[in-house]
C-alpha positions as CSV (number, residue, x, y, z in Angstrom):
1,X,-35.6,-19.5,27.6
2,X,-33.7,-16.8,26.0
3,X,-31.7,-15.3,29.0
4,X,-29.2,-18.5,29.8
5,X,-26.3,-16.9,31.8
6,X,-26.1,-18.0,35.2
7,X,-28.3,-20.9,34.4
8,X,-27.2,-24.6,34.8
9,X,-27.5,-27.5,32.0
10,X,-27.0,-31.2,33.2
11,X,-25.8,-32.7,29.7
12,X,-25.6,-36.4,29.4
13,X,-22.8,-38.2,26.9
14,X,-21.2,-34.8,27.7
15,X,-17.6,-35.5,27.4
16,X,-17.2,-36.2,24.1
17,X,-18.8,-35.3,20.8
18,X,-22.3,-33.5,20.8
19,X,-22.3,-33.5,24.3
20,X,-19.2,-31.7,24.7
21,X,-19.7,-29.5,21.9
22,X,-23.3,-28.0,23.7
23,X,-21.1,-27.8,27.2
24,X,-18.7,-25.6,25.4
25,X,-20.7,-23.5,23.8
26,X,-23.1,-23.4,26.7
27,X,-20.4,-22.3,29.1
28,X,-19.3,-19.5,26.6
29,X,-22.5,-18.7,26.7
30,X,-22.3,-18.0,30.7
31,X,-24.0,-21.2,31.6
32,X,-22.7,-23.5,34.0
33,X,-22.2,-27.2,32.7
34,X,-22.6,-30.4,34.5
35,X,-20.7,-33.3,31.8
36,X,-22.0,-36.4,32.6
37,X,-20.6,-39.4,30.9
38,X,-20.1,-42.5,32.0
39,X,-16.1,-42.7,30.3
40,X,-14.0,-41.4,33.3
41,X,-11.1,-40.9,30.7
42,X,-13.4,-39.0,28.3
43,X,-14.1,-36.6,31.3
44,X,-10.5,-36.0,32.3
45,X,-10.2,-34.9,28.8
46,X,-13.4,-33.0,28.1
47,X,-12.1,-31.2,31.2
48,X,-9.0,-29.7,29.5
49,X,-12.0,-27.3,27.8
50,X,-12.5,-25.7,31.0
51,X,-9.1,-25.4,32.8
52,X,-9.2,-21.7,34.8
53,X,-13.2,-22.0,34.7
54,X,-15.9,-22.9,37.5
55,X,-18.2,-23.4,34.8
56,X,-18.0,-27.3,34.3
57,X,-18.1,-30.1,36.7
58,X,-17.8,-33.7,35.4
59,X,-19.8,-36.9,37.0
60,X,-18.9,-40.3,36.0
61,X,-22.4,-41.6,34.7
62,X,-24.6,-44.6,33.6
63,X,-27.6,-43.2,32.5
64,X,-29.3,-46.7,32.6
65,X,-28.6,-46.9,36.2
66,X,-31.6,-44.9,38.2
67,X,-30.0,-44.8,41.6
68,X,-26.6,-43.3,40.3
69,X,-28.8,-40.8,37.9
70,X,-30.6,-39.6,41.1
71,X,-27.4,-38.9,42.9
72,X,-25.6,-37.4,39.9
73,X,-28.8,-35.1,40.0
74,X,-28.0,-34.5,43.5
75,X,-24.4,-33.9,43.4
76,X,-25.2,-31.3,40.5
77,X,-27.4,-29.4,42.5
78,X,-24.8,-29.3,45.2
79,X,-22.0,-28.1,43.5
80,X,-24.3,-25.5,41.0
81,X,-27.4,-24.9,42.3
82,X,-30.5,-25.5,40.5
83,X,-30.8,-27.4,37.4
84,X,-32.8,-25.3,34.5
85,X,-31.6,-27.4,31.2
86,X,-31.9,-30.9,30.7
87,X,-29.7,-32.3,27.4
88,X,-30.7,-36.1,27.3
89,X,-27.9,-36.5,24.4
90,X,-26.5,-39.6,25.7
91,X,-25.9,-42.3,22.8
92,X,-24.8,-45.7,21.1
93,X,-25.6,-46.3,17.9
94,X,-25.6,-50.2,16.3
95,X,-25.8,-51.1,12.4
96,X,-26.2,-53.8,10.9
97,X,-29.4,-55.7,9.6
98,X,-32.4,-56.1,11.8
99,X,-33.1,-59.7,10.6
100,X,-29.7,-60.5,12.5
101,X,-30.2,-58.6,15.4
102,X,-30.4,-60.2,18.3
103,X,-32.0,-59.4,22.2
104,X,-28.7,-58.5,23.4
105,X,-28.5,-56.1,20.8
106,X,-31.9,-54.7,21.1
107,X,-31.6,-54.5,25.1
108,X,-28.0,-52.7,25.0
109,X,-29.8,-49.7,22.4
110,X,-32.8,-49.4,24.0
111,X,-31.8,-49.0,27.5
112,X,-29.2,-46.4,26.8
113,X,-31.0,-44.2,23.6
114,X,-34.6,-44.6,25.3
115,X,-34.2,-45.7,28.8
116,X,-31.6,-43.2,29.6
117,X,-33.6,-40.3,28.0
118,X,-37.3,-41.7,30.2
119,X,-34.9,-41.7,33.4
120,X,-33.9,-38.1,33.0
121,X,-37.3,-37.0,32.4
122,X,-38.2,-38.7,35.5
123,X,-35.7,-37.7,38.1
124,X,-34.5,-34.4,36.8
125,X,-37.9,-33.1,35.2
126,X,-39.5,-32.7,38.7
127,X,-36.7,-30.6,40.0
128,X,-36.8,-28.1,36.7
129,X,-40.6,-28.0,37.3
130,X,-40.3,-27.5,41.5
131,X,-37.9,-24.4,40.9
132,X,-40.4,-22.5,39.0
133,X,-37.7,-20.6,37.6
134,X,-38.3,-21.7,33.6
135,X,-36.0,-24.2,31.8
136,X,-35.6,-26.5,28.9
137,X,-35.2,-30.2,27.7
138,X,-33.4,-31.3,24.6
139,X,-32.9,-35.1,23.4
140,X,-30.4,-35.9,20.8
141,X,-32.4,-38.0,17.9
142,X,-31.0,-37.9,14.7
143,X,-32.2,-37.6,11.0
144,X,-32.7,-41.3,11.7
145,X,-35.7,-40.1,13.5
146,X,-37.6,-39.3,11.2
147,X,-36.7,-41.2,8.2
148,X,-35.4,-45.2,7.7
149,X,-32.4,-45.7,7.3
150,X,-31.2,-49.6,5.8
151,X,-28.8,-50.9,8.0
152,X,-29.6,-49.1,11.1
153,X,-33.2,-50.0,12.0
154,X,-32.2,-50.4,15.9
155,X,-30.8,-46.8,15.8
156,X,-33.6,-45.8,14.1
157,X,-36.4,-47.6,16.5
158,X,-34.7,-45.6,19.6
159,X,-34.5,-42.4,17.3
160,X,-38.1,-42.2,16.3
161,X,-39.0,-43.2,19.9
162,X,-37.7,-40.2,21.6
163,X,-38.9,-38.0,18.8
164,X,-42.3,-38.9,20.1
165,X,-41.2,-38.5,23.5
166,X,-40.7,-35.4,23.4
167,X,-43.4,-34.1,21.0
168,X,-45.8,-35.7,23.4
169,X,-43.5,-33.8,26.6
170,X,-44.3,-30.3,24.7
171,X,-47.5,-30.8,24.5
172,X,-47.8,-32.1,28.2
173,X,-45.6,-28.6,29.1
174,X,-47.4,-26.1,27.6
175,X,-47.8,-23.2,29.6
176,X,-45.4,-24.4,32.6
177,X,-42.3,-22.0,31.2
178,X,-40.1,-25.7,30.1
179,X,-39.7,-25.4,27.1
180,X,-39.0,-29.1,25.1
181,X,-36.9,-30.0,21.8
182,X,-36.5,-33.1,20.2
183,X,-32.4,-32.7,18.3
184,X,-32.6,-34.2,14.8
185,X,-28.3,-33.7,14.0
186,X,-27.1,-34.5,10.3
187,X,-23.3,-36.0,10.2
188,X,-21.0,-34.4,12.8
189,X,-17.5,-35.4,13.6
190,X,-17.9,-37.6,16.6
191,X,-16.9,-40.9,17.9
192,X,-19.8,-42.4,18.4
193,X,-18.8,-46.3,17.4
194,X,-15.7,-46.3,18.9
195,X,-17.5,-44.7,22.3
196,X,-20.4,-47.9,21.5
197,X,-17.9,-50.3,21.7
198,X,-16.3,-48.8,24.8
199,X,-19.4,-48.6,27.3
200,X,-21.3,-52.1,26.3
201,X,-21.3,-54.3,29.4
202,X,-20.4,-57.3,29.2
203,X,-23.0,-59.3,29.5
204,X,-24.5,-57.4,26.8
205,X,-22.3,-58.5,23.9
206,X,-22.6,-61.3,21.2
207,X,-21.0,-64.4,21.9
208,X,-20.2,-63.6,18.0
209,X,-20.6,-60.4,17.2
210,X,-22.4,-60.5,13.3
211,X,-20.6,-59.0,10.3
212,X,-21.2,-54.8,10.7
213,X,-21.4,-53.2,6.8
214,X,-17.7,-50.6,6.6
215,X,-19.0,-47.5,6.1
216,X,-18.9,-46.3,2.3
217,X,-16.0,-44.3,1.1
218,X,-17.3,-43.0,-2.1
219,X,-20.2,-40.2,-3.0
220,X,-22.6,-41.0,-5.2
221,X,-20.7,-39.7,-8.3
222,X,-18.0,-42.3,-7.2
223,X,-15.4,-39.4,-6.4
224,X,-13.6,-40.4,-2.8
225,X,-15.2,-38.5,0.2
226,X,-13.0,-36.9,3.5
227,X,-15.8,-37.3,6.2
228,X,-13.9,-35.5,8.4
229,X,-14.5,-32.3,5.6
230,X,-17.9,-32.5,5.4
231,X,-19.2,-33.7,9.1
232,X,-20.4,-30.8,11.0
233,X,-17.7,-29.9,13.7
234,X,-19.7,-30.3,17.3
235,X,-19.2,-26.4,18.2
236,X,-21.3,-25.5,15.5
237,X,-23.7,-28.0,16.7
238,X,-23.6,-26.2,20.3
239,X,-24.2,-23.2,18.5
240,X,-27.7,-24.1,16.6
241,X,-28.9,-26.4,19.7
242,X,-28.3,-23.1,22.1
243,X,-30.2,-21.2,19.3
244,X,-33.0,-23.4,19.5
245,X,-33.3,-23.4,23.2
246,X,-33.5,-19.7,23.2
247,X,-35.9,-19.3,20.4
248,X,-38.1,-22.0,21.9
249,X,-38.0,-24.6,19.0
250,X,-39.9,-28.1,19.1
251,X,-37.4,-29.0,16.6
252,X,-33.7,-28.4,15.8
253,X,-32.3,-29.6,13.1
254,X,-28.7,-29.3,11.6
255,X,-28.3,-29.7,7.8
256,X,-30.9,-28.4,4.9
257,X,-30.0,-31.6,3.1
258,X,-31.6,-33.9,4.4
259,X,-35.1,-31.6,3.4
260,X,-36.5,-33.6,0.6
261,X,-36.3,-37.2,2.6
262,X,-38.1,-35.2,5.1
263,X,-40.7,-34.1,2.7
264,X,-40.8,-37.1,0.7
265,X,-42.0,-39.3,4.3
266,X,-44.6,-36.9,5.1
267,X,-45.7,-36.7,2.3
268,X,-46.0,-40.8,2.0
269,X,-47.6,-40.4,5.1
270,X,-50.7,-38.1,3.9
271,X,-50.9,-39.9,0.8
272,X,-52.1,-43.0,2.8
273,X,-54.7,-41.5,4.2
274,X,-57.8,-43.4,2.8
275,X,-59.2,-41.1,0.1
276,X,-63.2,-41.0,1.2
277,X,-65.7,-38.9,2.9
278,X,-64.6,-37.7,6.5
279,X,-67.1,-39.6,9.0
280,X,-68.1,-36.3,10.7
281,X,-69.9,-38.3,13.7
282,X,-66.3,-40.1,14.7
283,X,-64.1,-37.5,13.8
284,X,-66.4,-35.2,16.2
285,X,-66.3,-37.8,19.1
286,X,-62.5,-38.0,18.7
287,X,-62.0,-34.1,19.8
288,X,-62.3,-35.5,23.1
289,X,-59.3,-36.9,23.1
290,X,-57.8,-33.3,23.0
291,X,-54.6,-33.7,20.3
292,X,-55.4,-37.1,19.1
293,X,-56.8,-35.0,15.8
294,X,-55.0,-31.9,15.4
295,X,-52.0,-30.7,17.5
296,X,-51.8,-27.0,17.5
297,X,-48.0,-27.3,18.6
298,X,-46.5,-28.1,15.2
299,X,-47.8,-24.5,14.1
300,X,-45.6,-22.8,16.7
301,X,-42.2,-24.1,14.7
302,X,-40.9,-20.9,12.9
303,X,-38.3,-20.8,9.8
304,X,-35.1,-21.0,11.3
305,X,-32.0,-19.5,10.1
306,X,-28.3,-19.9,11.6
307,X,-27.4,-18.4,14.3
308,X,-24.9,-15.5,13.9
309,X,-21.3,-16.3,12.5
310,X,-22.8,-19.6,10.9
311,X,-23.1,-19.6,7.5
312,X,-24.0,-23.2,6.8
């Protein structure tokens, strides 16, 4: 989808953050924005971005709730027109020890990281497709998605799920003119536990909320680090996701340091296969299961460089 002006993105968790960052960049870009987030004071401020502009529209959202999704959907195509980009970026993340986690933890994460992502594919997929007139999905996972993180393993269940999700979309898509990213961000400057803390319903929280681990303060050679340095500022995170929409990427990702955990786990991962002849009878029945063996999509990724003006 390399032409994006005059096209319209429906960007959940989109006043704040990521979210806000893509809409911004998206808009300069000549797109129109629907923000969806479901912080009415977050809106009223993301808004201040667009003051003088048609270009954003804000809906007060609960992606876990279907029926509002459906008529957010609606109300988006009413005030813009078709929808052509899909950013499932919506997000809470929860640390903290799996062995202490508890069902209300695990329900509040997985509704909103997974079950907010499957309802967008399901009500605003089919109006991308009806259109016929090309578009795009991107979900936000993190570099949690593809490698375990201690501390985090909630984050990283939800994170590896929609990885998956939307590997499997690509391949489903091929040849339909959606194109389909899975968003693997490094560190940016967000507020993303403040934000958690914020939208958790009620009867969703802890009766005693277990003992979260403070965030470390110190780099590995012990010397004090400024986060707020070295995060990646969320317009230059609408910058690279807008480059990987128009280039077509499966996957987007944000920082070149996190390339040897990335190579380390895959290569784990080969180095488990058993090491003994190939059983050419079952590996020949299994080709008709179509991908199950070898999925030509992960070919189509190209090197990727920044995007102009980005120096990394």
């Amino acid at each position: 989808m390399k032409e994006v002006e005059g096209k319209v993105a429906f960007i959940t968790g989109g006043a704040s953050g990521m979210g806000l960052g893509m809409a911004r960049v998206f808009a300069r870009n000549g797109m129109k924005v629907v923000l969806a987030d479901v912080r009415p004071s977050a809106l009223d401020a993301a808004m201040s971005h667009f003051k003088g502009t048609a270009s954003a529209h804000p809906i007060q959202l609960d992606v876990t709730d279907r029926e509002a999704y459906a008529r957010a959907a609606d109300e988006a195509e009413r005030v813009f027109g078709k929808i052509h980009v899909l950013v499932n970026n919506a997000g809470v993340g929860l640390g903290g020890p799996m062995q202490t986690a508890t069902f209300k933890d695990w329900d509040f994460i997985m509704a909103v990281n997974v079950g907010g992502a499957i309802n967008g594919l399901v009500i605003v997929l089919p109006r991308i497709l009806a259109h016929g007139e090309g578009g795009h999905i991107v979900t936000t996972s993190s570099t949690g998605g593809f490698s375990a993180v201690g501390g985090a393993g909630l984050y990283c269940t939800t994170k590896f799920a929609v990885a998956g999700m939307m590997e499997s979309l690509a391949t489903d898509l091929q040849g339909s003119g959606v194109g389909v990213s899975v968003f693997f961000p490094g560190p940016v400057t967000t507020n993303l536990g403040q934000s958690t803390h914020a939208v958790r319903p009620e009867h969703l929280r802890n009766e005693h909320e277990p003992p979260r681990r403070p965030p470390p303060r110190q780099s590995a050679s012990g010397a004090p680090v400024n986060f707020a340095e070295v995060f990646m500022d969320p317009l230059e995170v609408g910058e690279r996701v807008l480059h990987g929409i128009r280039r077509g990427d499966l996957f987007i990702m944000t920082h070149p340091e996190f390339r040897d955990g990335l190579v380390a786990r895959n290569e784990a991962l080969v180095r488990a296969l058993p090491q003994e002849p190939l059983n050419t009878r079952r590996r020949d029945a299994l080709k008709v299961f179509g991908t199950l063996l070898y999925n030509p999509l992960y070919a189509g990724q190209q090197p990727v460089t920044p995007p102009a003006g980005i120096a990394g």
